[in-house]
MARBAKOL-7888 format. One record per residue: residue number from 1; residue in one letter; chain; x, y, z of N, C-alpha, C, O in turn. Coordinates in pm, whole numbers. Each point is the difference from the previous one (the first is absolute). Layout:
BEGIN
+-----+------+------+--------+--------+--------+--------+--------+--------+--------+--------+--------+--------+--------+--------+
: pos : code : unit :    nxx :    nyy :    nzz :   caxx :   cayy :   cazz :    cxx :    cyy :    czz :    oxx :    oyy :    ozz :
+-----+------+------+--------+--------+--------+--------+--------+--------+--------+--------+--------+--------+--------+--------+
: NUM :    A :    A :      X :      Y :      Z :      X :      Y :      Z :      X :      Y :      Z :      X :      Y :      Z :
...
+-----+------+------+--------+--------+--------+--------+--------+--------+--------+--------+--------+--------+--------+--------+
REM end
This chain:
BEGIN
+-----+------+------+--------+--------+--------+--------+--------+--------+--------+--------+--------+--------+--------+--------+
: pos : code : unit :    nxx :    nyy :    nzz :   caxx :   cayy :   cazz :    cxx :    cyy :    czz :    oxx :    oyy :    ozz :
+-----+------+------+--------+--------+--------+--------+--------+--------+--------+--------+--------+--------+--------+--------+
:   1 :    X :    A :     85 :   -117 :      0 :    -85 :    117 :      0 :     90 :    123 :      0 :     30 :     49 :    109 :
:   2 :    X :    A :     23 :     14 :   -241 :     94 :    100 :    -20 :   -109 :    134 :    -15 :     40 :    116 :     13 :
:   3 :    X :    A :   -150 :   -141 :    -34 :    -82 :    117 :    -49 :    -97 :     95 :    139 :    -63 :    -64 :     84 :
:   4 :    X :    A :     67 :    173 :    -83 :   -105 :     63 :    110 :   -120 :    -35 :      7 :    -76 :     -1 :     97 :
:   5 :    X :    A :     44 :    -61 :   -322 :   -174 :     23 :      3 :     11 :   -177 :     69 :   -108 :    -46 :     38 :
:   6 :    X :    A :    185 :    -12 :    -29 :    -15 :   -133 :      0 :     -2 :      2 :    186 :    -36 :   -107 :     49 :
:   7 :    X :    A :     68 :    207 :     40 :    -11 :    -19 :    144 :   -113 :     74 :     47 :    -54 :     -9 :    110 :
:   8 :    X :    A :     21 :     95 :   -222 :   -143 :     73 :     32 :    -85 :    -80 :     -5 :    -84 :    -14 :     89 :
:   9 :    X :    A :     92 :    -91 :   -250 :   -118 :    -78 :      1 :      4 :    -93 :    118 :    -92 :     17 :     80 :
:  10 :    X :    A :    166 :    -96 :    -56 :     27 :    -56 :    132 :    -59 :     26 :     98 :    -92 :    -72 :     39 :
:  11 :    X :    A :    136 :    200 :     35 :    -64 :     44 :    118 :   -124 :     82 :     13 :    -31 :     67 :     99 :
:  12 :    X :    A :    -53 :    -81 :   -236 :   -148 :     16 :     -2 :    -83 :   -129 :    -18 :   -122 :      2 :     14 :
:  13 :    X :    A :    187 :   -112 :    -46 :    -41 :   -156 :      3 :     -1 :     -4 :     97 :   -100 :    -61 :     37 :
:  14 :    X :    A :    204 :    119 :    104 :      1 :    -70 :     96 :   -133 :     97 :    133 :    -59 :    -21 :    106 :
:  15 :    X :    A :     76 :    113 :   -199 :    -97 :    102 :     90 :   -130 :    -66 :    -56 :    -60 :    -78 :     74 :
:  16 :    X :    A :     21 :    100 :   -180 :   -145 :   -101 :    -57 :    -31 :   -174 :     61 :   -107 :    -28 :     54 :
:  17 :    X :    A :    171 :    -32 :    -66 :     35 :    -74 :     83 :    -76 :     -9 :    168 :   -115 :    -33 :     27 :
:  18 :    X :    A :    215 :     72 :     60 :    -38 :     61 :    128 :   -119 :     17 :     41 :    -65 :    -59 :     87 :
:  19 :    X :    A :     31 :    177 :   -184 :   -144 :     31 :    -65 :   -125 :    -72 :     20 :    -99 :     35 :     64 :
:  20 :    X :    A :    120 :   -137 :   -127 :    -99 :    -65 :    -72 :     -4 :   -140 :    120 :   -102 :    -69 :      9 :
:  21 :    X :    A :    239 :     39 :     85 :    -25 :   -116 :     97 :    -73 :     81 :    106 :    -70 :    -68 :     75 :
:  22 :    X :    A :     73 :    217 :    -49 :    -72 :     95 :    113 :   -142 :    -37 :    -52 :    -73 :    -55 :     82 :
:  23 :    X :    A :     28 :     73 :   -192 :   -127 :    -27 :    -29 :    -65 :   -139 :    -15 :   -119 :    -27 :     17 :
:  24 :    X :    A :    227 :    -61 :    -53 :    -62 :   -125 :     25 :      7 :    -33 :    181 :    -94 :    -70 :     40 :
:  25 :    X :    A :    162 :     99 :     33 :     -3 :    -15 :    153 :   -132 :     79 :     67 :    -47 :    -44 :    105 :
:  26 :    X :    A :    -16 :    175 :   -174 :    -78 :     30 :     50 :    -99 :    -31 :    -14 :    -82 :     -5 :     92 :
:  27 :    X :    A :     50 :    -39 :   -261 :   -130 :   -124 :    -24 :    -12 :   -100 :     55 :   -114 :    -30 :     36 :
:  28 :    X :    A :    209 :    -49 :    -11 :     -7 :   -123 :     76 :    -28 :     42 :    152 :    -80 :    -72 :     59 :
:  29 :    X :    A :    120 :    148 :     -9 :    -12 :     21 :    133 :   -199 :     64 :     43 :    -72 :    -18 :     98 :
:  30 :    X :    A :     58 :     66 :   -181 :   -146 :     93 :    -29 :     -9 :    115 :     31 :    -93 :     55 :     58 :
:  31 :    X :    A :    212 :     -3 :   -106 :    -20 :    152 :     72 :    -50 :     31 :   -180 :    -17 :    -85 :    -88 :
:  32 :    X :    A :     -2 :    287 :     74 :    -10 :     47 :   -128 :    112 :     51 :     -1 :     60 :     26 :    103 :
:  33 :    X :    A :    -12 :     -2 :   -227 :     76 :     75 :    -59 :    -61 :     65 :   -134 :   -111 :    -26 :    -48 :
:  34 :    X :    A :    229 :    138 :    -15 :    -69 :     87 :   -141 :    -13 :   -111 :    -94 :   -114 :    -16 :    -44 :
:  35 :    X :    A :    211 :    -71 :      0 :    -41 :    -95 :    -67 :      0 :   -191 :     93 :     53 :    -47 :    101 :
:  36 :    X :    A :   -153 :     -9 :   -220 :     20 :   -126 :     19 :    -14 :   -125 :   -100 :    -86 :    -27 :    -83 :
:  37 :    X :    A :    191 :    -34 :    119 :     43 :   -137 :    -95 :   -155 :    -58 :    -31 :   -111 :     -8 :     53 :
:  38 :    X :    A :    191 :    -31 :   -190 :    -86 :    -70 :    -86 :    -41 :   -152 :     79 :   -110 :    -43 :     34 :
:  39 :    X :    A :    211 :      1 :    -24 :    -59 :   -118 :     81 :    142 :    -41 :     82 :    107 :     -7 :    -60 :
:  40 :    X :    A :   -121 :    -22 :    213 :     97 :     -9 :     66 :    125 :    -79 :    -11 :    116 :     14 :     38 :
:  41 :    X :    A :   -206 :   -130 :   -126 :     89 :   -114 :     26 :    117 :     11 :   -138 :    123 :     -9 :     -4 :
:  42 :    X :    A :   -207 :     28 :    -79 :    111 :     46 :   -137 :    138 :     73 :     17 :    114 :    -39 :    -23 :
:  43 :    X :    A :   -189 :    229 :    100 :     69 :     65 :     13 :    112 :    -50 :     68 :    102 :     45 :    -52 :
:  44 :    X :    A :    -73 :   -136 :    169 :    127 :    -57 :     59 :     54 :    -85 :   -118 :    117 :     22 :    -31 :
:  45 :    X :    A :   -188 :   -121 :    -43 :    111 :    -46 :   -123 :     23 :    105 :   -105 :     48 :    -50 :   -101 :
:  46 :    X :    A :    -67 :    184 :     92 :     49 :     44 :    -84 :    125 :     80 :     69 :    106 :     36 :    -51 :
:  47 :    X :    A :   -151 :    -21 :    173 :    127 :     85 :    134 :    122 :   -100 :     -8 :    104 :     60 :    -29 :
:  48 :    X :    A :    -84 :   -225 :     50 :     97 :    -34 :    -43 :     60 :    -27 :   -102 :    122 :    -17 :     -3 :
:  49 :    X :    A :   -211 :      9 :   -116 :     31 :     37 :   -112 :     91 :     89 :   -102 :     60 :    -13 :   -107 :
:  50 :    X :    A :    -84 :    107 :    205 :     38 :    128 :    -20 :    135 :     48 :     57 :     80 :     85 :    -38 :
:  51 :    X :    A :    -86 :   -175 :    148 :    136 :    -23 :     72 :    108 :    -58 :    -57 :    111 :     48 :     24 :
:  52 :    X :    A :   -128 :   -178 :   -122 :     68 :    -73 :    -37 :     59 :     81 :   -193 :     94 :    -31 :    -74 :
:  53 :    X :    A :   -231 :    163 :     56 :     51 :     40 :    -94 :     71 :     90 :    -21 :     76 :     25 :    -93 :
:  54 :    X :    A :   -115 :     50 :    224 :    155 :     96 :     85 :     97 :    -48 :    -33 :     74 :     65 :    -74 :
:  55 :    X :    A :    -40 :   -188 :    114 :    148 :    -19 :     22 :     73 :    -55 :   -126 :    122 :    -17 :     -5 :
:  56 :    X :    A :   -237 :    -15 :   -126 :     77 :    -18 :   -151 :    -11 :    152 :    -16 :     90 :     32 :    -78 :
:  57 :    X :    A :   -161 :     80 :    116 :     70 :    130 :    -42 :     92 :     48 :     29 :     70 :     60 :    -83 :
:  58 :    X :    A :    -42 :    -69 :    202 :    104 :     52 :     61 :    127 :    -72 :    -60 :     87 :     72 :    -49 :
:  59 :    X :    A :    -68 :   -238 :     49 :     80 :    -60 :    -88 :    -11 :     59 :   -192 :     71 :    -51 :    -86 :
:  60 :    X :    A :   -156 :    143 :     63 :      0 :     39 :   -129 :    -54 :    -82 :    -88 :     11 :     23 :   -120 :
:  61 :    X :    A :    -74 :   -125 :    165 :    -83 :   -142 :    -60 :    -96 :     17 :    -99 :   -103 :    -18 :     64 :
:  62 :    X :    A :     59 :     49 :   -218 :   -115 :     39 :    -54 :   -141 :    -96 :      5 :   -109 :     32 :    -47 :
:  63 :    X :    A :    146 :   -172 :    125 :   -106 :    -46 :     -8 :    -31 :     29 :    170 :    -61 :    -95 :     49 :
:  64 :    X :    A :     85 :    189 :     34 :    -31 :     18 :    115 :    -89 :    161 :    -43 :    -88 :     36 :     78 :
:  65 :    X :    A :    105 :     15 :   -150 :    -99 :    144 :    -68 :   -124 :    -69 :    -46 :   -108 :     43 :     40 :
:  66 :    X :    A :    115 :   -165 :   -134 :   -104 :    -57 :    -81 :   -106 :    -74 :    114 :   -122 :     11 :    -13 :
:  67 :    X :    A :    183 :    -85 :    119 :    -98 :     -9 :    152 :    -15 :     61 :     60 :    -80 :    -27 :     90 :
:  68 :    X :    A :    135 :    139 :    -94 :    -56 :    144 :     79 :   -123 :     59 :    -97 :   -113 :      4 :     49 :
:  69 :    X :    A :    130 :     32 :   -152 :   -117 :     27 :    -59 :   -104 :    -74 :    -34 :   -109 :     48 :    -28 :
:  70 :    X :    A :    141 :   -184 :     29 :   -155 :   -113 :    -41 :    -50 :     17 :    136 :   -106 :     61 :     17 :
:  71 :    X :    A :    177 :   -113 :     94 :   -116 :     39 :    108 :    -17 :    129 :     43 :    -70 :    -21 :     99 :
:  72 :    X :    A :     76 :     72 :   -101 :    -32 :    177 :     16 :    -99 :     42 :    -97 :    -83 :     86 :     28 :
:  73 :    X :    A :     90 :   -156 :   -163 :   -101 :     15 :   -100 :   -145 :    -33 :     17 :   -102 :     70 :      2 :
:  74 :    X :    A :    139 :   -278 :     15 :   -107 :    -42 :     46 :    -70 :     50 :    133 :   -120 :    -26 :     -1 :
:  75 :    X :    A :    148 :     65 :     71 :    -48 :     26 :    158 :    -42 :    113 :     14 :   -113 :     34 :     34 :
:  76 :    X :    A :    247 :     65 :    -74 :   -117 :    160 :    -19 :    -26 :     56 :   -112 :    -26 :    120 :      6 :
:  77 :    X :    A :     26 :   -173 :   -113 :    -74 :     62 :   -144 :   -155 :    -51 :     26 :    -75 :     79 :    -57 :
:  78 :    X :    A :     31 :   -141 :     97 :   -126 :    -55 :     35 :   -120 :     99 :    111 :   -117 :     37 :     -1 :
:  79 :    X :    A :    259 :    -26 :    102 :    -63 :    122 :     76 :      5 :    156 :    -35 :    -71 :     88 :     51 :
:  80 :    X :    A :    184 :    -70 :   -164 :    -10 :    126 :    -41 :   -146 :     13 :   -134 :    -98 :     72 :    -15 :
:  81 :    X :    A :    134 :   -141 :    -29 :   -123 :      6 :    -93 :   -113 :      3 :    110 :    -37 :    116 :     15 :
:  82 :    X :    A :    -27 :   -202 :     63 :   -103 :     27 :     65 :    -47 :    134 :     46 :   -115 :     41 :    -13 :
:  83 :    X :    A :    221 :     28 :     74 :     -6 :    109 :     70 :     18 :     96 :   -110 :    -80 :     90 :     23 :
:  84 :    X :    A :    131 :    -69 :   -110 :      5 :    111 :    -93 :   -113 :     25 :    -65 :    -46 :    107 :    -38 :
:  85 :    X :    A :    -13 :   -264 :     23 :   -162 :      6 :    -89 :   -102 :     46 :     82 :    -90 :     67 :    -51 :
:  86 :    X :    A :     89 :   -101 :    218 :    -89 :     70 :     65 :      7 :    156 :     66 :    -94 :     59 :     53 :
:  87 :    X :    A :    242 :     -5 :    -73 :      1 :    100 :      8 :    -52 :    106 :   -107 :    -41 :    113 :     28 :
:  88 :    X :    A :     51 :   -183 :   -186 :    -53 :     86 :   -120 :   -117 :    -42 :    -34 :    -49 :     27 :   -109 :
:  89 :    X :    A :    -15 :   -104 :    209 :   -183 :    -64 :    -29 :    -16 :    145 :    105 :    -88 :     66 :    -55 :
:  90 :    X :    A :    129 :      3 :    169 :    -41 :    105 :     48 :    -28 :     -1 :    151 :    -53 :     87 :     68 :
:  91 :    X :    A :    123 :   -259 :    -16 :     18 :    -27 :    167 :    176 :     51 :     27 :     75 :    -71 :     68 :
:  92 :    X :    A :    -33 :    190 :   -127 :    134 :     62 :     25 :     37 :     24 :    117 :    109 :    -33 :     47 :
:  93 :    X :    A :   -229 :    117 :     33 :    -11 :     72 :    101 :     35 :   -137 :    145 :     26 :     28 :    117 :
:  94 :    X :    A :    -31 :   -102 :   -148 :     47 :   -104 :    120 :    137 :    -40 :     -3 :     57 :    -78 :    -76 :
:  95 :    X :    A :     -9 :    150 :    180 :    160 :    -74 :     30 :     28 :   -134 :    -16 :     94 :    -13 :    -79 :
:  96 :    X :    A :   -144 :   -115 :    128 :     60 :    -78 :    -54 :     41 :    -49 :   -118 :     90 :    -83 :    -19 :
:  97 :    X :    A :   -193 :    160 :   -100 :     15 :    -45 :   -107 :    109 :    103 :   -105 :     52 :    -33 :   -107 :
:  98 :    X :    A :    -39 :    187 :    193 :     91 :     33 :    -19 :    170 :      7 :     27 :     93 :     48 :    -65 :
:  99 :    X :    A :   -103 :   -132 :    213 :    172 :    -14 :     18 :      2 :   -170 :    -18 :    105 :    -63 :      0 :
: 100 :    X :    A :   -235 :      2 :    -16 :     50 :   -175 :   -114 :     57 :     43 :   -154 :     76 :    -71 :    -66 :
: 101 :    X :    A :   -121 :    180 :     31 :     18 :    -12 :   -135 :    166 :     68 :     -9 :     94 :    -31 :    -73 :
: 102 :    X :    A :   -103 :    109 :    152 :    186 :     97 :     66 :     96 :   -104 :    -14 :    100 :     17 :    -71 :
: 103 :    X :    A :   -130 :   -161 :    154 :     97 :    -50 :     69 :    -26 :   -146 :   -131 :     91 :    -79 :    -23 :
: 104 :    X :    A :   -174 :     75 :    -19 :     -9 :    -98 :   -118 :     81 :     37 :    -97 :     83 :    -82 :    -39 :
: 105 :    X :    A :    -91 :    236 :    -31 :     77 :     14 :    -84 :    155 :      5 :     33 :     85 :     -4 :    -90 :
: 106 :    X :    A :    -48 :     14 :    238 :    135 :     38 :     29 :     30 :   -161 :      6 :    116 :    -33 :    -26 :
: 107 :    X :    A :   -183 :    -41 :     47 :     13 :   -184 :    -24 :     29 :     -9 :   -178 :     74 :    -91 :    -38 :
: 108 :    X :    A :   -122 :    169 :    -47 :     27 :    -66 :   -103 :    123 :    104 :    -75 :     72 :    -50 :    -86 :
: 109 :    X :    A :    -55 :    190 :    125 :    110 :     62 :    -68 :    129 :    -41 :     92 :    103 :     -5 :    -66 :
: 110 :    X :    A :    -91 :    -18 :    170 :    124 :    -69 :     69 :     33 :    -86 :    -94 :     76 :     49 :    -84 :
: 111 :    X :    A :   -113 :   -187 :     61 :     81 :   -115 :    -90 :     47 :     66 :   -126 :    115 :      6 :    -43 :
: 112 :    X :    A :   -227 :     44 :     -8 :     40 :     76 :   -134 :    157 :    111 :      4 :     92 :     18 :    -80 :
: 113 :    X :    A :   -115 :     19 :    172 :    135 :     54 :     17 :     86 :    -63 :     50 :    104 :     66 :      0 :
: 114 :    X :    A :    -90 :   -172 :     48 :    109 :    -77 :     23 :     61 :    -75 :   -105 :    120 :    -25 :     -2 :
: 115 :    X :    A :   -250 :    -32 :   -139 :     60 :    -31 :    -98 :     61 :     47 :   -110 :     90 :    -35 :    -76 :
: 116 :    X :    A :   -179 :    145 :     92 :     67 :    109 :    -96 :    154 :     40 :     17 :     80 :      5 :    -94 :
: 117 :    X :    A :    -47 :     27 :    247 :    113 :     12 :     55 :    143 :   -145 :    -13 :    123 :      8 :      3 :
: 118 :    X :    A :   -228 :   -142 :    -20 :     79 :    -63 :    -43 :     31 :     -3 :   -128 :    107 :    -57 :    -21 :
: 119 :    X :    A :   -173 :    104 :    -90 :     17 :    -19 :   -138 :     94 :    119 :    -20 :     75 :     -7 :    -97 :
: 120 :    X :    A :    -68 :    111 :    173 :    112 :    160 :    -27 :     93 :    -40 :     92 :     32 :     81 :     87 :
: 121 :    X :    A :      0 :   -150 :    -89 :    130 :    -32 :    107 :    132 :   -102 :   -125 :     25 :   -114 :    -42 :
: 122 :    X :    A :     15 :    243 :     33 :    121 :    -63 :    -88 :     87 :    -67 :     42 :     61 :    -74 :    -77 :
: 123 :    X :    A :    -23 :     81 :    239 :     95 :    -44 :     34 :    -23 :   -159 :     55 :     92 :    -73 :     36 :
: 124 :    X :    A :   -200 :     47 :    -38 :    -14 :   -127 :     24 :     47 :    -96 :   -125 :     33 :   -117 :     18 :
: 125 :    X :    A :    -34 :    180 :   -144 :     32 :   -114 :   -112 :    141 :     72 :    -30 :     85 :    -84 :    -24 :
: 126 :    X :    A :    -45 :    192 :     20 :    135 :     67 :    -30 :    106 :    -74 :     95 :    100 :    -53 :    -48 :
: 127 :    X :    A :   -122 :     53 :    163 :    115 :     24 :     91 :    -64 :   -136 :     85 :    -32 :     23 :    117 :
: 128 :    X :    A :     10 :   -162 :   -170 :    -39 :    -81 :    150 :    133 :    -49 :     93 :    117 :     -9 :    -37 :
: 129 :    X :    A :   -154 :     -8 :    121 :     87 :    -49 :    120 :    -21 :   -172 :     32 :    -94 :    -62 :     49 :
: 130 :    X :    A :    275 :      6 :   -119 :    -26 :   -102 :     56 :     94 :    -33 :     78 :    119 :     18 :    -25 :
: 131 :    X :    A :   -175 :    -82 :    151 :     83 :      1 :    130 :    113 :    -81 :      9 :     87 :     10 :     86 :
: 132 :    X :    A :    -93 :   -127 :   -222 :    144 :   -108 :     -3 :    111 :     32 :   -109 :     91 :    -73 :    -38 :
: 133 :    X :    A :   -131 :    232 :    -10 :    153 :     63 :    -60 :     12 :    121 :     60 :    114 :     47 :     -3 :
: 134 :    X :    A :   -191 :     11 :     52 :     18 :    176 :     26 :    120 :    -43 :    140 :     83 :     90 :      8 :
: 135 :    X :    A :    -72 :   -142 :     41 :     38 :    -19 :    101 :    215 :     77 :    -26 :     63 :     86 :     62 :
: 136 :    X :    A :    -14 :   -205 :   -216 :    104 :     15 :    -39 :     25 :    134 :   -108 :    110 :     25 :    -49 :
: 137 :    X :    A :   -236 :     55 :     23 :     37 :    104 :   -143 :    -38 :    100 :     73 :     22 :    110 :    -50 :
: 138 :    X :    A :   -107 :   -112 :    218 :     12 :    148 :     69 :     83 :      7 :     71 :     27 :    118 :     25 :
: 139 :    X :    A :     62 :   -220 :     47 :     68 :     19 :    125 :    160 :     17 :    -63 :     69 :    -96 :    -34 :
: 140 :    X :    A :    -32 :    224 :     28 :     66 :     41 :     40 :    137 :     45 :     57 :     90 :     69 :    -49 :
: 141 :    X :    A :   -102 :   -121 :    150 :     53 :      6 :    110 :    120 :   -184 :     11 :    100 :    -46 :     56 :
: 142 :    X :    A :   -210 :      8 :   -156 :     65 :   -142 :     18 :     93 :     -6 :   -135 :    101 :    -70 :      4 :
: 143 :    X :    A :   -127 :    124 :    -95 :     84 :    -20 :    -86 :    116 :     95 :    -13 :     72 :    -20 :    -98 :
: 144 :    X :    A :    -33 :    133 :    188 :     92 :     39 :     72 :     81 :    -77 :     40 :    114 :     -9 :    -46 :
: 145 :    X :    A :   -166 :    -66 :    147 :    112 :   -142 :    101 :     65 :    -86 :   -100 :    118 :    -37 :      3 :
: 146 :    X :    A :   -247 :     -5 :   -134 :     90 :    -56 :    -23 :     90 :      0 :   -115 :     56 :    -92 :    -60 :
: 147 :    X :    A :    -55 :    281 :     38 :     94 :     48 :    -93 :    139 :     12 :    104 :    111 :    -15 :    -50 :
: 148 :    X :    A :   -123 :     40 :    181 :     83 :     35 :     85 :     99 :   -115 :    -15 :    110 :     -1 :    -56 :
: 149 :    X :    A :   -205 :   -141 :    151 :     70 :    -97 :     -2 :     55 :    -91 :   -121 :     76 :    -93 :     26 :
: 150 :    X :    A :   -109 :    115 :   -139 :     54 :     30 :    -99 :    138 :     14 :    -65 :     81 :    -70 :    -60 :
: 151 :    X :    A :    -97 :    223 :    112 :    170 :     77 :    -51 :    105 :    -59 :    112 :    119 :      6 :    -30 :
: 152 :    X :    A :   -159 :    -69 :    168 :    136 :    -59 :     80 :     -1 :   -132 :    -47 :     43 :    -76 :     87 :
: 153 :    X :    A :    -77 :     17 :   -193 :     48 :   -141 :     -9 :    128 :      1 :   -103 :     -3 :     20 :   -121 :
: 154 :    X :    A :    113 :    -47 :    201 :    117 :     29 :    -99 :     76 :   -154 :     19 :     56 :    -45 :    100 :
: 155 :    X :    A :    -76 :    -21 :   -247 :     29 :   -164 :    -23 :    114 :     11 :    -59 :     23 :     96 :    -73 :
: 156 :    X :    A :     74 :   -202 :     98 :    154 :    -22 :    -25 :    -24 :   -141 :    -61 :    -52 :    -96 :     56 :
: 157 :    X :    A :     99 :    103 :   -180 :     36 :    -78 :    -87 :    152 :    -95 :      9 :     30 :    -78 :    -92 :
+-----+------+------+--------+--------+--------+--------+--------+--------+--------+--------+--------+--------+--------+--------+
REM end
């Protein structure tokens, strides 16, 4: 992760995220909150889900963007459409259907920007890092020693 947009996107996954287990803890528990999950039990498989697709982003993984956006798609494109259609049928005026539709669309432009961000990321196909040569063509320091030890080997014929 060499890029800013790539720790921004990050640490708004992880804030959305957060997010979204506060609201599934408060449905399950029965309190209200401004919004509420589509259905409880999903929303936790899409919470680890989501977890597991964190961590192919953060590894720079493109099929960890492509499971970030299918479930984010399937789960809240369903609820954003709902709520957008009953807000422009003319039930606008009710908060839940206005911060479901807020937090639906911020469910579906998050992935989108994470893939997008993976497809403009040059440096993932320019410059990859592999950990069983970089070791001998960055360091340095080592091929010093053994230019050093090197120049004192003086052999008699």
């Amino acid at each position: 992760m060499k890029n800013l947009s790539t720790w921004l996107l990050v640490f708004f996954m992880g804030m959305f995220l957060v997010f979204r287990i506060i609201v599934c803890l408060t449905a399950s528990m029965g309190g209200t909150f401004l919004v509420e999950p589509l259905n409880v039990n999903l929303e936790v498989i899409v919470i680890f889900v989501d977890l597991a697709a964190m961590l192919f982003i953060i590894r720079r993984n493109m099929i960890g963007a492509i499971i970030y956006l299918t479930a984010h798609g399937l789960y809240f494109g369903t609820s954003a459409l709902k709520c957008i259609m009953s807000i422009l049928g003319g039930d606008g005026a009710a908060l839940n259907n206005t911060m479901g539709a807020l937090f639906s669309v911020v469910g579906i432009v998050l992935p989108l920007w994470a893939l997008l961000d993976m497809f403009a990321d040059k440096a993932r196909k320019a410059n990859p890092t592999n950990k069983k040569t970089d070791w001998f063509y960055t360091n340095e320091a080592f091929d010093r020693k053994l230019d050093e030890r090197a120049d004192k080997n003086n052999y008699k014929f």
